[in-house]
Structure formats: structure tokens, C-alpha cells
C-alpha positions, 0 to 999 in steps of 0.5 A: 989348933991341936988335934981333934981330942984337944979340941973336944975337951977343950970345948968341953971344959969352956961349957963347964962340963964334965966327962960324967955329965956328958956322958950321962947325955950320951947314955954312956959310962963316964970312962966310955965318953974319956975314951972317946975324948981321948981316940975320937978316931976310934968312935962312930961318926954319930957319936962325935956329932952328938958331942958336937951339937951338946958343945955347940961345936961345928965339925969342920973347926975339928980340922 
């Protein structure tokens, strides 16, 4: 697997959402959740764990 942005967008689009509609979930602007997707690494933990639970994704096939 690629890197752990890939496999947040990836997930992402195989649930059909969009950036804006997950944002919208996260309370955050739809270019605040592309910059997550784009540098998860420069996000809080809590965050990455929401997206994680909203795309039915488990942390550790983040790796």
C-alpha cells in the first residue's frame, strides 16, 4: 500500500464520499479535511481516528 494519504482517499472514494461531505461530519471546511488527506502527519491523532471510524478503516492497515 502506498502512503497513509493515499489510503485515506482511497477508502474515502470506495465509500463514495466526498471531501466536503466528510468534512461536513468532521465539522471543518472542505479545503480544512483536503489538507488532512493531503498531510495526515500534520494532524491530530483524534482527527485521523474519526476519519477512521467515518470510513470504516482500521489504524493499523494505515502502515
Amino acid at each position: 500500500m502506498g502512503n497513509i494519504s493515499d489510503f485515506i482517499r482511497l477508502a474515502r472514494l470506495k465509500k463514495g464520499f466526498s471531501q466536503d461531505y466528510l468534512g461536513h461530519l468532521l465539522d471543518i471546511s472542505q479545503q480544512a479535511y483536503s489538507d488532512i488527506e493531503r498531510q495526515p502527519e500534520n494532524s491530530r491523532f483524534k482527527t485521523i481516528l474519526k476519519i477512521a471510524r467515518l470510513l470504516d478503516i482500521d489504524l493499523s492497515d494505515m502502515q
